[in-house]
C-alpha positions as CSV (number, residue, x, y, z in Angstrom):
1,X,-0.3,25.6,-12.5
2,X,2.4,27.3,-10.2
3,X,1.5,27.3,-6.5
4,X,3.8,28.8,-3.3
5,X,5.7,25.9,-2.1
6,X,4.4,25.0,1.6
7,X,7.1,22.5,2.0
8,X,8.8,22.6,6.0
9,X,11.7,21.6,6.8
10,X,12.3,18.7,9.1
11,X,13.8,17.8,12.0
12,X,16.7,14.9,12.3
13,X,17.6,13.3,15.8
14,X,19.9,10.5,15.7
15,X,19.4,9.2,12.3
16,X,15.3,9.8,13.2
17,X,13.2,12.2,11.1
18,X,10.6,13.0,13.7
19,X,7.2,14.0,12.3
20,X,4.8,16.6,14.0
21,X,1.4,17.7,12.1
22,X,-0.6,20.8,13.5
23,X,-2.2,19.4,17.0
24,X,-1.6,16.0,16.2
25,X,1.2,14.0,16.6
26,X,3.3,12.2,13.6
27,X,4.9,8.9,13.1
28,X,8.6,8.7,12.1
29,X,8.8,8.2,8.2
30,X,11.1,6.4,5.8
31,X,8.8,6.0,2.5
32,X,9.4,4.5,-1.2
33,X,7.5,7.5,-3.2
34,X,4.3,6.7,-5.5
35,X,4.7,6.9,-9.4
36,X,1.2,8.6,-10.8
37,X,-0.7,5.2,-11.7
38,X,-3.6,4.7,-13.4
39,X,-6.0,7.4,-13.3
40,X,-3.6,9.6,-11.4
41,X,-4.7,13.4,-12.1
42,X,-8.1,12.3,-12.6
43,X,-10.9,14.1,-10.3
44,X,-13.0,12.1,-8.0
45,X,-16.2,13.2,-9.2
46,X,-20.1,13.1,-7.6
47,X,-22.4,10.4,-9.3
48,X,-25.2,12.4,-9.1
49,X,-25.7,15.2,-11.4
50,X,-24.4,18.3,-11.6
51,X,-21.9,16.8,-8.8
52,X,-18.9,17.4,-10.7
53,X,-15.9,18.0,-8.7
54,X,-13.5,20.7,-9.8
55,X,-10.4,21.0,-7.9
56,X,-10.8,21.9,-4.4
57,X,-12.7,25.0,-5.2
58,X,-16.0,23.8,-3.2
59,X,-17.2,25.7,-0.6
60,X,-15.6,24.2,2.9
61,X,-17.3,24.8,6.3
62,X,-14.8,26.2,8.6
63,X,-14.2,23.3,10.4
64,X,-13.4,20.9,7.6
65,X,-11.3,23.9,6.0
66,X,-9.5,23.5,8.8
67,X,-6.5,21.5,7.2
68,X,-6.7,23.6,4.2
69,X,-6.1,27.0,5.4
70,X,-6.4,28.3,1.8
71,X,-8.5,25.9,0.2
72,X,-6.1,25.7,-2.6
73,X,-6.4,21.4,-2.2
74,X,-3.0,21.2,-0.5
75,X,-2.5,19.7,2.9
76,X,0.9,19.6,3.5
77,X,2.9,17.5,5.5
78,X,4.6,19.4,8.6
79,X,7.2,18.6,8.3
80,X,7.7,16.8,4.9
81,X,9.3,13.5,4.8
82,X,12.9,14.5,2.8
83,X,16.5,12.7,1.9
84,X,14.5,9.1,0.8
85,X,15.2,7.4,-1.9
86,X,13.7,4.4,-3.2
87,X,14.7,0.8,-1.7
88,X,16.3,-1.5,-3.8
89,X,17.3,-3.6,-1.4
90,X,16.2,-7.5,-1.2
91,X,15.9,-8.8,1.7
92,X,15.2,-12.7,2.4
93,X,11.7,-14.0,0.5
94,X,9.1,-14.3,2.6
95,X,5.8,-14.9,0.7
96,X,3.3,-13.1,3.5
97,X,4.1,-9.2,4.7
98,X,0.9,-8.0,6.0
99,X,-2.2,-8.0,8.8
100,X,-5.8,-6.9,8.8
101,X,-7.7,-4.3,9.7
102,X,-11.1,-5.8,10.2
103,X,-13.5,-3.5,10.7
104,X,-17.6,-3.4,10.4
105,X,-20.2,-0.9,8.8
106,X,-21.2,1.6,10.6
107,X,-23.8,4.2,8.5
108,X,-24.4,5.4,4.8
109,X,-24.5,8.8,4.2
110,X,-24.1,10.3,0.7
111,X,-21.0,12.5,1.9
112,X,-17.6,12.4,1.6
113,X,-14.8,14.6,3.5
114,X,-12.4,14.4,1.4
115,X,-13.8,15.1,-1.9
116,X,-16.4,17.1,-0.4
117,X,-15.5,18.7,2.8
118,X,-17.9,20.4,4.6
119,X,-20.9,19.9,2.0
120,X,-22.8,17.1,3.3
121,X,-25.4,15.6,1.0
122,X,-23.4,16.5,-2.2
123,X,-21.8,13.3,-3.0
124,X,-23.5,9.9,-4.4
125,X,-24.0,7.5,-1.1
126,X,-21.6,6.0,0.6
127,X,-21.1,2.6,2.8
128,X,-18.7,3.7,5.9
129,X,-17.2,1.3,7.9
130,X,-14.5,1.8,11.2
131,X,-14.9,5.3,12.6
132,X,-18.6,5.7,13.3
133,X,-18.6,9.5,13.4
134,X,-17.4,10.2,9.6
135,X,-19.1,12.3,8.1
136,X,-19.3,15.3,5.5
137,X,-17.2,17.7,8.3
138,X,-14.6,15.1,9.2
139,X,-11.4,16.1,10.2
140,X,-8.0,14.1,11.4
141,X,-9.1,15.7,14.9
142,X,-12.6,14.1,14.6
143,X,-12.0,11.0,13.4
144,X,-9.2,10.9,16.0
145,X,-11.8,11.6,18.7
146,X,-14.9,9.7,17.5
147,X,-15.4,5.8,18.0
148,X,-14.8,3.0,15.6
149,X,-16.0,-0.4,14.6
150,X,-12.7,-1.9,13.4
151,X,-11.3,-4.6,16.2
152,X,-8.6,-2.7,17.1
153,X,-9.6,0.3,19.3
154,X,-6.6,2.4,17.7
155,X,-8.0,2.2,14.2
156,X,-10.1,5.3,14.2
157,X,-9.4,5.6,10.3
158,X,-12.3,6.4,8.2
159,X,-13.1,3.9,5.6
160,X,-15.6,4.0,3.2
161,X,-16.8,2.8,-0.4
162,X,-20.2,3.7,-2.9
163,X,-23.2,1.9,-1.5
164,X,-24.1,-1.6,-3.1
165,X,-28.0,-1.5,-4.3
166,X,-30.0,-4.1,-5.5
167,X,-32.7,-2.0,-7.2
168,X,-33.5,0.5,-4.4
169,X,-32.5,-1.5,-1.4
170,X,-29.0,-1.0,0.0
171,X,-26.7,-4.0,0.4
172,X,-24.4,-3.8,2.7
173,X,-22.0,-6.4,4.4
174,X,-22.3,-8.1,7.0
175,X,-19.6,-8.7,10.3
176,X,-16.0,-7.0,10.1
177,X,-14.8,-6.7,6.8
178,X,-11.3,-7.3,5.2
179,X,-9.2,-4.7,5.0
180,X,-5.5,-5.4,4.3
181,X,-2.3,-3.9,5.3
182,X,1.0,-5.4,2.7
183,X,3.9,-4.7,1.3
184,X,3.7,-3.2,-2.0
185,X,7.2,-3.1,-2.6
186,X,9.9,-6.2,-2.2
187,X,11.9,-4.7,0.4
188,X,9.2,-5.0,2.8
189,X,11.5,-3.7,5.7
190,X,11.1,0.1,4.3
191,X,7.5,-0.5,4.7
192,X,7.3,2.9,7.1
193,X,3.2,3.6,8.9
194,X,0.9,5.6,7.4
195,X,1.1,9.4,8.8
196,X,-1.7,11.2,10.7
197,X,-4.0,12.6,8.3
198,X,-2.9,11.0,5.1
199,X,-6.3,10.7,2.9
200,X,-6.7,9.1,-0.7
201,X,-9.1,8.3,-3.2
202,X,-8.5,4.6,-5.0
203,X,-10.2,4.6,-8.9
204,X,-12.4,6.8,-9.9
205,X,-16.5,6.6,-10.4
206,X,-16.0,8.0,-13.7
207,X,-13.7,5.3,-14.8
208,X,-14.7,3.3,-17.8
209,X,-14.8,-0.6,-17.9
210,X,-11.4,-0.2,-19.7
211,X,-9.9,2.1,-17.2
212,X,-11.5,-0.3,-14.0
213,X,-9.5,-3.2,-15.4
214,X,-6.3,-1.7,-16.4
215,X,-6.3,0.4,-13.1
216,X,-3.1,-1.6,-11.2
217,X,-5.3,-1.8,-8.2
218,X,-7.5,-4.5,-9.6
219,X,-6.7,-7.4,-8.4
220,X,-9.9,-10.1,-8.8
221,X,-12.6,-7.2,-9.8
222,X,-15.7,-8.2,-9.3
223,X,-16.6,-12.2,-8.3
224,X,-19.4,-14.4,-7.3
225,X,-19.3,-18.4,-6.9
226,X,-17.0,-19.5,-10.0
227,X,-16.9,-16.4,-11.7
228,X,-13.8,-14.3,-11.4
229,X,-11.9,-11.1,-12.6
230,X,-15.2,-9.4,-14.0
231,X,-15.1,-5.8,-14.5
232,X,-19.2,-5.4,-13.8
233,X,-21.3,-6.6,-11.3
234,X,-22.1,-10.7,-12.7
235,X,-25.6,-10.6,-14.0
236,X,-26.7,-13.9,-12.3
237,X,-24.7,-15.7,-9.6
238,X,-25.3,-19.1,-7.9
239,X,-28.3,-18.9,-5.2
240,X,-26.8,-20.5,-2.4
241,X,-26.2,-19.6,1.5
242,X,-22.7,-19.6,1.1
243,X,-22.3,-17.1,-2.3
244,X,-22.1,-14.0,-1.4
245,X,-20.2,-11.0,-4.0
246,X,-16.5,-9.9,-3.5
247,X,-14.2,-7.5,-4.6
248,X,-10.9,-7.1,-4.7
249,X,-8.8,-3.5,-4.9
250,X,-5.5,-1.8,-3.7
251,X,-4.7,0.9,-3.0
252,X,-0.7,2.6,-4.3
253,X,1.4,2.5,-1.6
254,X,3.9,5.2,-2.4
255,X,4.3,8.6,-1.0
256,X,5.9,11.7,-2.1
257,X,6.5,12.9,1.2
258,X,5.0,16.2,1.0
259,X,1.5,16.5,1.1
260,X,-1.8,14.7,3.2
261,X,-3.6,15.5,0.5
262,X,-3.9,17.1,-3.3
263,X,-6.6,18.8,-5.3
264,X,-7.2,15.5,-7.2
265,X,-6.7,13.4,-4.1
266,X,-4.4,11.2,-5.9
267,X,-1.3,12.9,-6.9
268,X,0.5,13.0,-3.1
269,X,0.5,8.5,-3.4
270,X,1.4,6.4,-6.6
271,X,2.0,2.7,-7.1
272,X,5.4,0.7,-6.5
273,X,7.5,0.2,-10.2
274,X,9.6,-2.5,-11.5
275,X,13.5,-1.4,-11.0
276,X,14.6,-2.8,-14.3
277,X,17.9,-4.2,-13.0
278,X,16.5,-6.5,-10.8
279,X,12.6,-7.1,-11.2
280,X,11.7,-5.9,-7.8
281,X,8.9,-3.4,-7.2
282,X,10.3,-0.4,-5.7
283,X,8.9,2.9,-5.1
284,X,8.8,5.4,-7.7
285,X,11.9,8.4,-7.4
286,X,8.6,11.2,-7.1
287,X,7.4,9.2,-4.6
288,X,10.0,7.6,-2.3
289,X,8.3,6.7,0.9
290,X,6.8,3.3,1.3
291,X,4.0,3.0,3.3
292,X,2.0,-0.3,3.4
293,X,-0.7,-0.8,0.6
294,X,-4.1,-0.9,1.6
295,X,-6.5,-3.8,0.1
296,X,-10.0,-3.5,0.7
297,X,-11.9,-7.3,0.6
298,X,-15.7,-6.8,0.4
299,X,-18.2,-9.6,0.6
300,X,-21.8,-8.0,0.0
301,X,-24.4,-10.6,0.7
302,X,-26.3,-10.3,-2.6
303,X,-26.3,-13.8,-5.0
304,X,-29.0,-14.8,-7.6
305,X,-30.3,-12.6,-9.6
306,X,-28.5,-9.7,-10.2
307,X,-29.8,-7.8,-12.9
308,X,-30.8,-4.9,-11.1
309,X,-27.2,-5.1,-8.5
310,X,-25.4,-2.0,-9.2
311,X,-23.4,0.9,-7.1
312,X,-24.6,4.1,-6.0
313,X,-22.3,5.9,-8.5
314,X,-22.9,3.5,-11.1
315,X,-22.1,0.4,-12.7
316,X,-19.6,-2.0,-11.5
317,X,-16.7,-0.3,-13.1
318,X,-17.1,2.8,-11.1
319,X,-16.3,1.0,-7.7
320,X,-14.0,3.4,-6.0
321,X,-12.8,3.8,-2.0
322,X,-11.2,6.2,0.2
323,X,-8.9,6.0,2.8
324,X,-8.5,8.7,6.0
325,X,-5.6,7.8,8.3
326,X,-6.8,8.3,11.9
327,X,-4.9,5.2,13.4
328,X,-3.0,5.7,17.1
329,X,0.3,6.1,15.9
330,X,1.8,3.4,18.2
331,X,-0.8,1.0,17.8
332,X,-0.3,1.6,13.9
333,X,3.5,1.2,14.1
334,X,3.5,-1.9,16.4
335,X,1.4,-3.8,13.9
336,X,3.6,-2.6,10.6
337,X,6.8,-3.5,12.7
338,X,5.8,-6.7,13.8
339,X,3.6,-8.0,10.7
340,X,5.1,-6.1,7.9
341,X,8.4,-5.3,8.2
342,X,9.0,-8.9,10.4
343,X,7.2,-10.5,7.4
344,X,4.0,-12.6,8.8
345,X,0.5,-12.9,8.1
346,X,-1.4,-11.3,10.7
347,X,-4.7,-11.3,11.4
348,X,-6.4,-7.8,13.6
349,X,-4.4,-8.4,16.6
350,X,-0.9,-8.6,14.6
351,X,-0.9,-12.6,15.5
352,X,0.6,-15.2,12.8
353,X,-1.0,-18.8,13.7
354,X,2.1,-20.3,11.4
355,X,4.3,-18.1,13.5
356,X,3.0,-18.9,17.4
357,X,6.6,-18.2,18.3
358,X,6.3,-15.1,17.2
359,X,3.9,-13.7,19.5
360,X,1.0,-10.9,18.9
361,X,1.7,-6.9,18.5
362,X,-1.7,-6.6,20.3
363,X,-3.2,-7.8,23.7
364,X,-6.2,-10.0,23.5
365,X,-8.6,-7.3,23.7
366,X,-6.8,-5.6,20.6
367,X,-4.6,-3.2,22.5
368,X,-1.0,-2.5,23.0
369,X,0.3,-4.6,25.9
C-alpha cells in the first residue's frame, strides 16, 4: 500500500547524529536494523470479541492522536536515524552484556495505547508494571510525566503484559520483576539506547501453539518446578512455597531507523540474523540500528493445580507484551554504556558484583551521580 514518505532529514555534528522528536528530546543513534521475524506483519489483535484490530484505523482521542497526526499508524522518527549499516565487527567475547530494569506492578486495566490509543476498555486486560499512570490515552509526554514503579526513577517506560487468571481471580506477581536489557547482536559495542517514544508489540494473542514456539523470542516458554520450554500454561505444577510460574520472551532488537511506530506495531523493529561469513548475529540490512533487546522474566505466584490458569487473551500460547520507551535519556544511556556496550552483568543500578572495580552507572538511590 503506497504511503507519502515522512522521512526527515538529520542532523550530523562531529561524527554525532543528534536526535530531536516533537517536544521531547532524543538520544544519539547508531542502530543494527530489525529483519521482519516471526509474526512480523501480523496485527495485534483484542481477545475479546469483536476486538479485532485493523490497521490503525480506530478512532483516537485527540490526545493519544497526538503522535499520529494522520492516523495513518506511522509515527515517524524526527529525524530518522540514516547512513547505518549493520555491525560485523567482533569485538573481545564477553559472555554477559546486559542490566535490569526491575520494576513492580502497578494496575490492570483492559487497555492498551498502543494498539488501542484513546479507546479505553477495548482491549482484553492487561498487567502494567513501571509507569503507574499508563493507560488507554498514554502518550511519550505522559508517561514521561507520570511516576513509575521500576527502581530506577528514570525508567518511566510503560510495560505491560495480558493478565494471568486462575479461573476468575487475577494473578499477578509479586515484588519488582525482571526485565532485561542485552545485546542481541555480537558486536555488543553498536548496542545504541532505545529512542524517546519507540513502542512495540512482542507475539501476538492470536498466535497459535506452533507460531508461540517458533516465534525467535521464545526462550524457556512457559515453566514451573522441573518443567521447562512448554508452550501452554503446565496443567499441574509442584505445590510448594518456592514454585512459582515463569516465562521467558525477547523482544527483536533491531531498528529500521525510521519510524516509533507502524500500523502493525511490529514492522519499524526485527530480530538480529546470522552474517553467514562469520556466524555472528548482526542486524538485518532493513533494519540497521541496534538497540538492546528487551527480555521480560515473569514469576506469577500460581503452583498446583492449574487447570483452570490461563491468560486474559487466551491460552498460554497467546502470551504477548509491549514495550513504550519513556526512559530519561541520560539515565538510559549511562546504563547501556556502562553495562552493555562495557560488557557486564548489571543489576538496576548498572552495578556488576564480578566487576566491583568497575563501579555503578547509578547512585545508590538509582540516580545519576
Amino acid at each position: 500500500m503506497a504511503r507519502r514518505s515522512k522521512i526527515f532529514s538529520g542532523l550530523l555534528i562531529s561524527g554525532a547524529l543528534v536526535l530531536t522528536t516533537l517536544g521531547v528530546s532524543g538520544v544519539a543513534m547508531s542502530a543494527d536494523a530489525p529483519d521482519a521475524g516471526a509474526g512480523q506483519g501480523a496485527h495485534h489483535a483484542a481477545a475479546q470479541a469483536g476486538g479485532s484490530h485493523s490497521g490503525h484505523t480506530m478512532a483516537a482521542s485527540t490526545k493519544a492522536a497526538a503522535e499520529d497526526l494522520d492516523a495513518d499508524g506511522y509515527i515517524p522518527a524526527n529525524p530518522p536515524v540514516t547512513g547505518v549499516e549493520p555491525s560485523t565487527k567482533e569485538p573481545p567475547h564477553r559472555y554477559f552484556h546486559e542490566f535490569q530494569a526491575n520494576c513492580t506492578v502497578t494496575h490492570t486495566k483492559p487497555d492498551d495505547p498502543i494498539v488501542y490509543p484513546g479507546q479505553p476498555g477495548k482491549s482484553h486486560d492487561h498487567t502494567f508494571m513501571g509507569n503507574t499512570t499508563t493507560d488507554a490515552n498514554s502518550t511519550t509526554e505522559s508517561l514521561s510525566s507520570g511516576a513509575t514503579k521500576c527502581k530506577a526513577p528514570g525508567d518511566k517506560s510503560g510495560y505491560w503484559m495480558p493478565t494471568l487468571l486462575n479461573g476468575t481471580q487475577s494473578v499477578l506477581p509479586v515484588g519488582p520483576q525482571v526485565i532485561y536489557y542485552k545485546a542481541g547482536v555480537t558486536d555488543y559495542t553498536s548496542v545504541r539506547p532505545f529512542p524517546k517514544g519507540l513502542r512495540f508489540v512482542v507475539g501476538s494473542p492470536t498466535q497459535s501453539a506452533e507460531e508461540f514456539r517458533a516465534h525467535r523470542g521464545f526462550v524457556e516458554g512457559w515453566e514451573c518446578g522441573d518443567s521447562f520450554f512448554n508452550v501452554d500454561i503446565p496443567k499441574t505444577c509442584p505445590d510448594r512455597p518456592d514454585v512459582q510460574l515463569n516465562i521467558r520472551f525477547q523482544a527483536p532488537s533491531c531498528w529500521d531507523g525510521k519510524y516509533l511506530d507502524t500500523p502493525d506495531h511490529k514492522s519499524h523493529m526485527a530480530y538480529p540474523v546470522v552474517n553467514p561469513g562469520t556466524n555472528n548475529n548482526i542486524c538485518p540490512a532493513s533494519h540497521p540500528v541496534a538497540l538492546p533487546m528487551v527480555e521480560f522474566k515473569m514469576a506469577f505466584p500460581v503452583n498446583g493445580d492449574m487447570s483452570q490458569v490461563k491468560l486474559a487473551s487466551g491460552a498460554g500460547h497467546s502470551f504477548h507484551y509491549d514495550f513504550f520507551n519513556a526512559w530519561d535519556d541520560r539515565t538510559l544511556k549511562a546504563l547501556v554504556d556502562h553495562c552493555v556496550v562495557g560488557a557486564l552483568q548489571c543489576n538496576a543500578r548498572g552495578y556488576d558484583e564480578t566487576h566491583p572495580e568497575a563501579g555503578a552507572a547509578l547512585d545508590e538511590n538509582y540516580e545519576l551521580p
